[in-house]
C-alpha positions as CSV (number, residue, x, y, z in Angstrom):
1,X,115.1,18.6,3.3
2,X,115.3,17.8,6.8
3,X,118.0,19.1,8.9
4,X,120.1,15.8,10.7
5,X,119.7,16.7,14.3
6,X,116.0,17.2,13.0
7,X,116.1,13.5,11.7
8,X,117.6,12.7,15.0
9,X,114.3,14.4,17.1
10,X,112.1,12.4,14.9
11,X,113.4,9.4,15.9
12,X,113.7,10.1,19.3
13,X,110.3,11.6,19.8
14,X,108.6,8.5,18.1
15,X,110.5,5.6,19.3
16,X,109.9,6.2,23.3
17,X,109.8,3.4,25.2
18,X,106.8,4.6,27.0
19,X,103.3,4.2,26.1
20,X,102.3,3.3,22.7
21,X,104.9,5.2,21.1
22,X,107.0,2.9,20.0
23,X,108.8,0.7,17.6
24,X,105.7,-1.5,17.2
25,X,104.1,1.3,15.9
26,X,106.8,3.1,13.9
27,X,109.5,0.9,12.6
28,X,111.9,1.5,9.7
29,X,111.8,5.2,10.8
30,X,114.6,6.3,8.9
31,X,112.8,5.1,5.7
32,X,109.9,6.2,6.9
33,X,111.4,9.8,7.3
34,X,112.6,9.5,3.2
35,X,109.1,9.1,2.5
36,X,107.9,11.9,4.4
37,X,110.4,13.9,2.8
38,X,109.1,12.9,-1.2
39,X,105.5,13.6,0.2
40,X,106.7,17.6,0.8
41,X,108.4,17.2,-2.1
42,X,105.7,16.6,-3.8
43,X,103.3,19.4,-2.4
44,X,105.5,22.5,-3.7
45,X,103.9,21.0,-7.1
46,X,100.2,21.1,-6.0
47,X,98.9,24.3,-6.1
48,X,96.9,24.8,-2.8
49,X,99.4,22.5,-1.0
50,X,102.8,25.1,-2.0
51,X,102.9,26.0,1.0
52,X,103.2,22.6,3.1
53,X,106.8,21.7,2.7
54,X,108.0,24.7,4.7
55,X,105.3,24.7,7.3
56,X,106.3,21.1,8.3
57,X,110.2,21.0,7.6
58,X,110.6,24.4,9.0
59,X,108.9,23.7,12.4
60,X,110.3,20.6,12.8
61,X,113.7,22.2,12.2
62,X,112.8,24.6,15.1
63,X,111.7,22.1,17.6
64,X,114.7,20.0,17.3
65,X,116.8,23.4,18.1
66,X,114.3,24.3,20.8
67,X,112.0,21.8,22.2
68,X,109.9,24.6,24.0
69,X,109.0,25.7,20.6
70,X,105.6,24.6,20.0
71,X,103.5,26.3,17.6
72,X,100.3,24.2,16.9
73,X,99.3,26.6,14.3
74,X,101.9,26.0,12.1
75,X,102.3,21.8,12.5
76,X,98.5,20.8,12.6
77,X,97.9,20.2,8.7
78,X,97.3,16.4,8.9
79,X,93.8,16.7,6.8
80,X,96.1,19.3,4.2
81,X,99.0,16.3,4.5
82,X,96.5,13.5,3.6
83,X,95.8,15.6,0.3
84,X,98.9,14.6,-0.9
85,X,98.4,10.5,-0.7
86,X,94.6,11.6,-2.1
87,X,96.3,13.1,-5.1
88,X,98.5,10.3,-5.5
89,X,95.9,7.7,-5.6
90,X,92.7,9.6,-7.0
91,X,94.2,12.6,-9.2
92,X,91.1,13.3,-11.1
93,X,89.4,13.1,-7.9
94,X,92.1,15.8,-6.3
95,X,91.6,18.0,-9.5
96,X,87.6,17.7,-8.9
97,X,87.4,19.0,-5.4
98,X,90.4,21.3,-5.8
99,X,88.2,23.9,-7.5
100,X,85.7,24.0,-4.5
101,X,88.2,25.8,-2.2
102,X,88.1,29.3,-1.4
103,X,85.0,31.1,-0.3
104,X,81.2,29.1,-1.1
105,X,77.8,29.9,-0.3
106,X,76.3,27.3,2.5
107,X,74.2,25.8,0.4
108,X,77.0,25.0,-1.6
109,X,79.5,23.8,0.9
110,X,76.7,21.4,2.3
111,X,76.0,20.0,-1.8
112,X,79.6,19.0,-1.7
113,X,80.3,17.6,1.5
114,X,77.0,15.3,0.9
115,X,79.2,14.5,-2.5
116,X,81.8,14.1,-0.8
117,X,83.5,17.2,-2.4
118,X,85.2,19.0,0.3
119,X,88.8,18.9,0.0
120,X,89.2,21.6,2.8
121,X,86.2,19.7,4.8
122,X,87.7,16.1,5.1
123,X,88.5,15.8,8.3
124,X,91.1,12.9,9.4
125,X,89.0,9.7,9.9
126,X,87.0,10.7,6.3
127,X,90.4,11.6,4.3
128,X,92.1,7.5,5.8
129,X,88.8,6.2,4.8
130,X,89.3,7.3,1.2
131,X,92.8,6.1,1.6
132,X,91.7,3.2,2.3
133,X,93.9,3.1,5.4
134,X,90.9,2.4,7.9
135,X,87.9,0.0,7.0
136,X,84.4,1.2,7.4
137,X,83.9,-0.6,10.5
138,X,87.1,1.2,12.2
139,X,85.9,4.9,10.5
140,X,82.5,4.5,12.3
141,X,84.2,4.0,15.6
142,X,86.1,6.4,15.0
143,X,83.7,8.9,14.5
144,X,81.7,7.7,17.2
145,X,84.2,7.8,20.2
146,X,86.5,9.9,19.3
147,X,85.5,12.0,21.9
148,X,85.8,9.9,24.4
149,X,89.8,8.6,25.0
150,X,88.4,5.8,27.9
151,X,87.0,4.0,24.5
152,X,90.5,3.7,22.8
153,X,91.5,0.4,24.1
154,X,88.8,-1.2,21.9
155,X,90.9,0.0,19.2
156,X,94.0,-1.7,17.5
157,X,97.4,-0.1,18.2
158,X,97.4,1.9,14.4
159,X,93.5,2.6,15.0
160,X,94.7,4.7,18.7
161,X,97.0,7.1,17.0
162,X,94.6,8.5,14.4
163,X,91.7,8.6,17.1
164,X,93.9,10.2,19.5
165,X,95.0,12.4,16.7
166,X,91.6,12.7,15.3
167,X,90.3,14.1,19.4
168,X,93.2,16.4,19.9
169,X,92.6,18.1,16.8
170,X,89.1,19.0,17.3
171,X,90.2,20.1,20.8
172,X,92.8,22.5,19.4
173,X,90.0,23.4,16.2
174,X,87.0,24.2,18.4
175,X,88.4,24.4,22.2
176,X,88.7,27.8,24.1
177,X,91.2,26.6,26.8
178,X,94.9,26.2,26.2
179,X,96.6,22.9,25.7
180,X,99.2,22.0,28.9
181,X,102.5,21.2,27.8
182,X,102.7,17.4,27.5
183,X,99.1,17.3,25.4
184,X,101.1,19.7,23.1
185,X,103.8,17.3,23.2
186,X,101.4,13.9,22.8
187,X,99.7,16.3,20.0
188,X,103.1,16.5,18.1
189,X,104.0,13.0,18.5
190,X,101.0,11.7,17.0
191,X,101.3,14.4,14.5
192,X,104.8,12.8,13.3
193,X,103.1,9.2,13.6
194,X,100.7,9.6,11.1
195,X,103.0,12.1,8.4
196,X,105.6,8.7,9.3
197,X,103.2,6.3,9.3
198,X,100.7,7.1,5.7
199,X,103.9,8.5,4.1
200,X,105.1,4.7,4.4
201,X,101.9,3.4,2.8
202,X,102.4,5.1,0.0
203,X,105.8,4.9,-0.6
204,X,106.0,3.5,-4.7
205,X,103.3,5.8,-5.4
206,X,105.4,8.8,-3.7
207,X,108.9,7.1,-5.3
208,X,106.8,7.2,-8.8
209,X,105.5,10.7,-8.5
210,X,108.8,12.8,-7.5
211,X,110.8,10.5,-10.1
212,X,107.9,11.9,-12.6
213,X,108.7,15.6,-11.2
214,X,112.1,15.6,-11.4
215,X,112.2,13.6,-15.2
216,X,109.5,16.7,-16.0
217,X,111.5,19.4,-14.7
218,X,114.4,18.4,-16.9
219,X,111.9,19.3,-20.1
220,X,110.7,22.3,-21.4
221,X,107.0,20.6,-21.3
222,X,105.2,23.2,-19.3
223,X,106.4,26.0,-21.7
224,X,105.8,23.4,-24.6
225,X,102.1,22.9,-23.3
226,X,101.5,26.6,-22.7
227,X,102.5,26.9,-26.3
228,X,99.8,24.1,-27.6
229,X,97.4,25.9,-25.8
230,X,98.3,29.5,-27.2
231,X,98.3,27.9,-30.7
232,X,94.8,26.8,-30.2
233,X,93.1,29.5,-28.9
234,X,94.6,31.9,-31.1
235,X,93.8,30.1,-34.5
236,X,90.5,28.0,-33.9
237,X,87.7,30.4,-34.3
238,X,85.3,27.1,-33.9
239,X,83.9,25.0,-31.6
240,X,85.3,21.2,-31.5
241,X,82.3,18.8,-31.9
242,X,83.3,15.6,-31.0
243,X,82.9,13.1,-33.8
244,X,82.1,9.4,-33.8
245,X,83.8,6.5,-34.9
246,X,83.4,2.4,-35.1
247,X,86.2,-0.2,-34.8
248,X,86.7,-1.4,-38.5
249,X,85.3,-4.7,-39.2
250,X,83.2,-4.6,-36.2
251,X,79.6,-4.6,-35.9
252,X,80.0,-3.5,-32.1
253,X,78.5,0.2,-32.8
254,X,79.3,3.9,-33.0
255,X,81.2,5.4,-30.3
256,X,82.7,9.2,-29.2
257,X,85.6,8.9,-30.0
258,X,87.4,11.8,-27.8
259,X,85.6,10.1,-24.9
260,X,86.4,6.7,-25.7
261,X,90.2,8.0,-26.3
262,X,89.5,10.4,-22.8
263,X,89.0,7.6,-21.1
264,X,91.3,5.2,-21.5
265,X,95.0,6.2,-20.4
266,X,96.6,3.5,-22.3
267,X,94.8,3.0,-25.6
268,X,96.3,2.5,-28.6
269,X,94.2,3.9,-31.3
270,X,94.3,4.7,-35.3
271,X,91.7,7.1,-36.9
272,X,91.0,6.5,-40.1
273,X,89.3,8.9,-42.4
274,X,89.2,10.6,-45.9
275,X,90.3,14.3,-46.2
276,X,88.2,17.0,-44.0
277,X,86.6,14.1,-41.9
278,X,88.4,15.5,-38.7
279,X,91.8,13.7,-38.3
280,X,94.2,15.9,-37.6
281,X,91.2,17.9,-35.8
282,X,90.5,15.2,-33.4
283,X,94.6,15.2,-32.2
284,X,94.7,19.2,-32.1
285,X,91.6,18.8,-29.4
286,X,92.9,15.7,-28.1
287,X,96.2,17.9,-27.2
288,X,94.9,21.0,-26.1
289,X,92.4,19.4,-23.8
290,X,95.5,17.2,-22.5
291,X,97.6,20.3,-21.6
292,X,94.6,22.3,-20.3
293,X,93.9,20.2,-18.0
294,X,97.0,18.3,-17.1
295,X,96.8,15.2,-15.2
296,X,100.7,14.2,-15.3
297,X,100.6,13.1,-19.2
298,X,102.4,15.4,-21.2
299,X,100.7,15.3,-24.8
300,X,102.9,15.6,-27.8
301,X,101.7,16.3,-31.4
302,X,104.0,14.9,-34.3
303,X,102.9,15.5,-37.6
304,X,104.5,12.4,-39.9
305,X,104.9,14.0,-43.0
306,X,107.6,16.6,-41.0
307,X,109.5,14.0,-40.1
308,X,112.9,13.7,-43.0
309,X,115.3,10.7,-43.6
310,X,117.7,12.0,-41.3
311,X,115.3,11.9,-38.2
312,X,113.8,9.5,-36.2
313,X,111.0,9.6,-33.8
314,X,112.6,10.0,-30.8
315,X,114.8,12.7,-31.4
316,X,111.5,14.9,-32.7
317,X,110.4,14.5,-29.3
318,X,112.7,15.3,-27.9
319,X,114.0,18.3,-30.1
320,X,113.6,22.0,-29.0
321,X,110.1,22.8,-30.6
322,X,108.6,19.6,-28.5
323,X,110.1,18.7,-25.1
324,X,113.3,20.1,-25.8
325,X,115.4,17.4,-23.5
326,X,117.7,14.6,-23.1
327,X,117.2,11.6,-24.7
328,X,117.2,9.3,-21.8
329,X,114.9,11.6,-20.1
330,X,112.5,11.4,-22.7
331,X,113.1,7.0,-22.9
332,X,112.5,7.4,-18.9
333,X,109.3,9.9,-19.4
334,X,107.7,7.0,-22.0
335,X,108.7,4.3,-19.9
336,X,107.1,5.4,-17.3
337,X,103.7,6.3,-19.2
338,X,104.3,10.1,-18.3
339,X,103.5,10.9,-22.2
340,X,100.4,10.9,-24.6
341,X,102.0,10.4,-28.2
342,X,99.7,11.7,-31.1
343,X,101.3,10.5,-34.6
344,X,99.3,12.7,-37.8
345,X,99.4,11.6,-41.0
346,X,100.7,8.7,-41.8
347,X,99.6,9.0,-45.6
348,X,101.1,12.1,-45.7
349,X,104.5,11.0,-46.0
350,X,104.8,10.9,-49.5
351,X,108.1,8.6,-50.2
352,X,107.1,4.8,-49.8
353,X,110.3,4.3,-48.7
354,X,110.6,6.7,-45.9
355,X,106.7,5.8,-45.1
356,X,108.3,2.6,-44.6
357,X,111.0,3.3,-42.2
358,X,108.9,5.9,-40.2
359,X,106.1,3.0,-39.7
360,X,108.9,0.7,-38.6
361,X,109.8,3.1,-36.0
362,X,106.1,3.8,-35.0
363,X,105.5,0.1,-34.5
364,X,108.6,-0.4,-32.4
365,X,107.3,2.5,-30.2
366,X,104.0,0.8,-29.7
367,X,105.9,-2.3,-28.3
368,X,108.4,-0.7,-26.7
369,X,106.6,1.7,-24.8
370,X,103.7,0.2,-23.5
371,X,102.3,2.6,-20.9
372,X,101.9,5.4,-23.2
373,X,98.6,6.5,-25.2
374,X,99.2,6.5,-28.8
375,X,96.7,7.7,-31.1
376,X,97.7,7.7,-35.1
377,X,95.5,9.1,-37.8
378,X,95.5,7.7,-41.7
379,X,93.6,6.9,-44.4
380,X,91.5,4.1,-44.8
381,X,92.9,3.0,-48.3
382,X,97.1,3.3,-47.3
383,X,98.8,0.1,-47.4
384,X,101.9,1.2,-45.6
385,X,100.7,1.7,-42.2
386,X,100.8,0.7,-38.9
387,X,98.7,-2.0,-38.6
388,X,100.0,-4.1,-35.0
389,X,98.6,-3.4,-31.6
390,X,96.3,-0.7,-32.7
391,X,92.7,-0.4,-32.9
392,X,91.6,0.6,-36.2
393,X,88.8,3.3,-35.9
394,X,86.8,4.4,-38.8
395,X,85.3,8.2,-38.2
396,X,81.6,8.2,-39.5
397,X,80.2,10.7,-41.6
398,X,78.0,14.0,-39.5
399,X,74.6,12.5,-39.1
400,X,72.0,15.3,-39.5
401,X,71.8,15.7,-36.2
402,X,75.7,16.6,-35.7
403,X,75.6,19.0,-38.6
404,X,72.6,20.9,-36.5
405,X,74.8,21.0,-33.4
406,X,77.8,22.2,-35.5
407,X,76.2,24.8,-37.6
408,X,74.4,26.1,-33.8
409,X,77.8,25.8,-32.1
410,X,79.8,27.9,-34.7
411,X,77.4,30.3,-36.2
412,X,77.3,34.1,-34.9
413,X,73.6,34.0,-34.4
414,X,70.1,32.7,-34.7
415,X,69.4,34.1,-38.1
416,X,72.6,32.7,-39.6
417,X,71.8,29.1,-37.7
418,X,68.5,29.3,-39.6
419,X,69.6,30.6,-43.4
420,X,72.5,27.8,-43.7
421,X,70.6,25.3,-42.1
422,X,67.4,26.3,-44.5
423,X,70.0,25.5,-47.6
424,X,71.7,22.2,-46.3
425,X,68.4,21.0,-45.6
426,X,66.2,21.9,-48.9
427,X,69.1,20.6,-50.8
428,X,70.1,17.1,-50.6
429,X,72.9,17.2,-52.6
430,X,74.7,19.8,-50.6
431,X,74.1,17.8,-47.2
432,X,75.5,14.7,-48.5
433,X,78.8,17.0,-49.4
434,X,78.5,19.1,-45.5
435,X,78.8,15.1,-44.1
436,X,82.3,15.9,-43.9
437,X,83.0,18.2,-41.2
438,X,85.9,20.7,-43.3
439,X,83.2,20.9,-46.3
440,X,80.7,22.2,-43.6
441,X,83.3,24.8,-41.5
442,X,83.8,25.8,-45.3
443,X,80.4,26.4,-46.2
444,X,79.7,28.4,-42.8
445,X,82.2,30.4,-43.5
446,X,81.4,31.1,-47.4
447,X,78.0,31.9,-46.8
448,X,78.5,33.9,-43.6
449,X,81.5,36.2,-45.6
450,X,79.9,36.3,-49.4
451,X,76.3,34.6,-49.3
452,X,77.3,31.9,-51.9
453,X,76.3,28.2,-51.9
454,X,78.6,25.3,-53.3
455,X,77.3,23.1,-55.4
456,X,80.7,20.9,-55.8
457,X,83.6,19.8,-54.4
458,X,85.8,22.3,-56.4
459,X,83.4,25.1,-55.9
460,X,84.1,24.7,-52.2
461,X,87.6,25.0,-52.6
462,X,87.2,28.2,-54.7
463,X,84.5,29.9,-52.6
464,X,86.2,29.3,-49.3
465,X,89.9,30.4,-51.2
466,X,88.0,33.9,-52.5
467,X,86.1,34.6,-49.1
468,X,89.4,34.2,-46.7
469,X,91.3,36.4,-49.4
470,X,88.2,39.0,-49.7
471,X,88.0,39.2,-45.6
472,X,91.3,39.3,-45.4
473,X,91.9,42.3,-47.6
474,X,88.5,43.9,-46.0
475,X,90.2,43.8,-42.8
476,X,93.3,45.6,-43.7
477,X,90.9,48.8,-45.0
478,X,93.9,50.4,-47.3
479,X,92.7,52.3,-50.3
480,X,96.0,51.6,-51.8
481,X,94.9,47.5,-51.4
482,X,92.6,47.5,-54.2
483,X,94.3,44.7,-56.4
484,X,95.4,42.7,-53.1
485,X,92.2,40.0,-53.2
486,X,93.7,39.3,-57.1
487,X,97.4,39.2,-56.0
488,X,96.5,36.9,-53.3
489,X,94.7,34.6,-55.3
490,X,97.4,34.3,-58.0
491,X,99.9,33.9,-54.9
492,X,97.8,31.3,-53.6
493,X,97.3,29.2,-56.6
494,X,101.4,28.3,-56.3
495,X,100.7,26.3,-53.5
496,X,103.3,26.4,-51.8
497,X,104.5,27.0,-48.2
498,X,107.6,29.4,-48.4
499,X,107.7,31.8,-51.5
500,X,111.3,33.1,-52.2
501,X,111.2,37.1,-53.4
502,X,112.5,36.2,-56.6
503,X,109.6,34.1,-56.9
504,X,107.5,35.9,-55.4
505,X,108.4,39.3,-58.0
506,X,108.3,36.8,-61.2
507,X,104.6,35.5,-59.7
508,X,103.5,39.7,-59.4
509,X,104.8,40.5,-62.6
510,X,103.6,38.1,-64.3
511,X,99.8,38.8,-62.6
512,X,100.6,42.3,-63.5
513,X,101.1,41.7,-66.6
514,X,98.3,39.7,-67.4
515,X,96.1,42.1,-66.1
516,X,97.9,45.2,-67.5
517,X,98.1,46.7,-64.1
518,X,100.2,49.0,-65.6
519,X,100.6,51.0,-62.2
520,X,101.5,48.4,-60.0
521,X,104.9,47.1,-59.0
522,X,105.7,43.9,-58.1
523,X,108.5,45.2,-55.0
524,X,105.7,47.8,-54.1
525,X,103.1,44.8,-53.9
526,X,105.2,42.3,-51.6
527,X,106.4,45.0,-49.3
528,X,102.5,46.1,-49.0
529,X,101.3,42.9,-48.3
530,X,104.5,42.8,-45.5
531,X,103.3,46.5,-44.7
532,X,99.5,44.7,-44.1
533,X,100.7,42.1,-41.9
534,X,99.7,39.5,-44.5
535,X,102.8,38.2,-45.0
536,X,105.5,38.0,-43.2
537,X,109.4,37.1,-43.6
538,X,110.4,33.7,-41.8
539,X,114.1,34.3,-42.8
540,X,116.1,36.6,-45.4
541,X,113.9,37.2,-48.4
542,X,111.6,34.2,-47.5
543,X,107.8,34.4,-46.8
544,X,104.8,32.7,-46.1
545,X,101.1,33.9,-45.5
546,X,100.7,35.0,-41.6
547,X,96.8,33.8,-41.9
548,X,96.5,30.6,-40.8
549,X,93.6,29.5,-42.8
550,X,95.7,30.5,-46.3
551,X,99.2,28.8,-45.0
552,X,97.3,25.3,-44.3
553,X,95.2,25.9,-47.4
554,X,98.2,25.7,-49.6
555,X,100.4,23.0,-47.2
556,X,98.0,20.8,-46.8
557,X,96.9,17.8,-49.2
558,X,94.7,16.2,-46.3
559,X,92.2,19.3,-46.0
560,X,90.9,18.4,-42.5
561,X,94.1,19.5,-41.2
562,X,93.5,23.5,-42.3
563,X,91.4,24.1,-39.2
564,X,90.2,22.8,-35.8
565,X,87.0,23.3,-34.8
């Protein structure tokens, strides 16, 4: 990054014999200069700080060619520098206080400085304290006398620099006059001595971070994260309401489990629940929230009953629909803690045999990678499980007051709030069965499409089958669609996830048939439902249903996993 004869001016400048710029101040400058060059390193990947690496490296570069070249405007970012090392040691800090730049009202700007929520406002002596490079006692004199140079030699040697540095920068901030020459020059060498000196502080934590960069950069996990996000967005219609959970055989009390999970970077976790409780739910939030608002772990969702004989954990990682990368990159990304791993459905892998290998392999992740956040899901009543170094939580039923919350959060409006709250709560039957949070997304959306109320477990199913088929085919608006809701439905009731057209024309016919649609074709049927954009080809004369709710309705045995709310 930097130039040698720039290297060369660094030292030079810094180690002068003269005054207190010296080699009891700086030493191990070359290392020092290493350190400085991962901390610019490191700013072209913070957003507000892009711009950092060239405004140092290239003015340095043009001062060691041309030592008349002074340009104060370009070199005095120290408060913008000392972002970085705040980054490196607070990040959710950074992240809180980066969304307050750009243009606030005053009464704004003065609520966050009092909280201590001004990125853009910290000057020098306030952004070491939160480093935790100067003690309280040294930032009050610092603030006090800064000043006033004659008071310096009350401070130690380290304590002179910043309050030297901390005085010239206010001059060149708020002063009218021009600096003469050799303050320009004493400006610039304290300038270097602090980039040198905090750089060196912090020199695991900057070793850490670029070694997390560059392992990153070898991934396809931004485009991998984008996708997560996308996939959310697009399919969930409904609001996630975080559920609750307590540690089985515990009497310590119901938690949040998103928060507990939120809030702890290295737990190691295993939901337990029965079909539609939220499982699979939970991990679909738990990932988007992680890659909407990235804070250097890069979460990854593997659902367990994907995963064939032939595979192993690791290489579905690190396959091209995940991070698409290396396998040593991956083992140095886990090592490292740089990953949050999300296992679904352990139950769902149907052969006992490979459950048994695939559990192996999760519980010689767990020990093997220690750093890194695993979060399982599975029922409560599989034997085959990972049952080591995990926490088993058990997710509790929707009290009434968190089916009142979900019913408000997801509903259209007030009136619809009211009606399907008015028939969970005059019927105590049907809120026992809305306890589970799929039943209740279910019943909003059967009474919200077609007005009908449940009064089973099968009569759910059914009802929430006939009102996705019925809006479905509403959508679409083609005269010529007028048998679709029934083709659907008989299409449906195959269950399966990939239909072959051979199948696909038997299934038609034989609907047809039965029916004595006499005008209906079963080639004419299939390419209309193509036509309608309600199915679509995955490869030559495959297809599967484009609706999301219909595909995981049919793929799924564990129903929570159909939708994320």
């Amino acid at each position: 990054m930097f130039q040698e004869d720039t290297i060369k001016f660094i030292i030079k400048e810094v180690t002068s014999d003269k005054g207190r710029l010296n080699e009891y101040v700086i030493s191990n400058v070359e290392s020092k200069i290493h350190c400085l060059e991962l901390a610019l390193r490191i700013s072209e990947n913070l957003e507000r700080l892009a711009n950092l690496k060239n405004s140092i490296a290239n003015h340095l570069n043009e001062i060691a060619k041309n030592p008349n070249c002074l340009n104060l405007e370009n070199i005095q970012k120290v408060a913008q520098f000392l972002e970085i090392f705040i980054y490196l040691k607070d990040a959710p800090y950074y992240k809180a206080i980066n969304g307050l730049n750009g243009t606030l009202s005053n009464e704004t700007i003065k609520e966050a400085k009092k909280n201590g929520q001004m990125m853009n406002s910290l000057s020098i002596p306030e952004a070491l304290k939160k480093l935790e490079i100067i003690s309280n006692e040294e930032y009050n004199n610092l603030r006090q006398n800064y000043k006033n140079p004659f008071q310096y030699q009350n401070f130690s040697e380290e304590l002179k620099i910043y309050a030297s540095l901390y005085y010239l920068r206010n001059e060149v901030s708020h002063a009218d006059r021009d600096l003469s020459i050799t303050q320009k020059w004493e400006y610039l060498k304290e300038i270097l001595i602090v980039y040198l000196e905090v750089a060196g502080k912090f020199r695991k934590n900057l070793e850490k971070e670029v070694n997390r960069i560059n392992f990153q950069n070898k991934t396809n996990a931004q485009n991998y994260m984008k996708k997560k996000i996308k996939e959310y967005e697009s399919r969930i219609a409904f609001s996630y309401i975080a559920l609750d959970g307590k540690e089985k055989n515990k009497n310590d009390g119901v938690i949040t489990l998103v928060d507990m999970i939120n809030k702890d970077n290295n737990c190691r976790i295993k939901l337990l629940g029965n079909a539609g409780m939220g499982k699979t739910s939970t991990l679909n939030y738990l990932v988007y929230n992680d890659a909407k608002n990235f804070n250097n772990h890069i979460p990854l969702f593997i659902s367990l009953k994907e995963v064939s004989e032939d595979a192993n954990i690791l290489d579905i990682m690190a396959n091209k629909d995940h991070l698409d990368c290396q396998i040593d990159v991956l083992k140095e990304l886990l090592t490292n803690g740089y990953i949050n791993a999300y296992f679904d459905g352990i139950n769902e892998i149907v052969n006992d045999d490979l459950r048994r290998k695939i559990v192996k392999e999760l519980n010689d992740f767990i020990v093997n990678y220690d750093k890194v956040k695993v979060i399982l899901t599975d029922r409560e009543t599989n034997t085959i499980t990972v049952s080591d170094n995990v926490k088993p939580y058990i997710i509790e039923k929707l009290t009434d007051d968190k089916i009142k919350l979900f019913v408000e959060k997801n509903c259209e409006n007030k009136d619809l709030v009211d009606l399907i709250l008015s028939y969970i709560f005059e019927d105590e039957h049907l809120k026992d069965l809305v306890r589970v949070p799929f039943r209740l997304y279910k019943l909003i959306q059967i009474i919200s499409m077609n007005g009908k109320i449940p009064k089973n477990v099968n009569e759910f199913d059914e009802f929430f089958k006939l009102a996705i088929i019925e809006r479905e085919v509403k959508e679409k608006n083609v005269a010529e669609a007028r048998n679709l809701t029934y083709f659907i439905k008989v299409i449906m009731d195959q269950n399966q996830s990939i239909y072959q057209r051979d199948d696909l024309v038997d299934i038609i016919s034989e609907a047809i048939k039965n029916k004595n649609l006499s005008n209906e074709n079963s080639d004419r049927v299939i390419d209309l439902l193509q036509e309608l954009g309600i199915l679509e080809e995955v490869s030559f004369n495959e297809y599967r249903f484009t609706n999301y709710q219909i595909r995981q309705f049919n793929n799924d045995d564990d129903s929570d996993s159909a939708i994320s709310w």
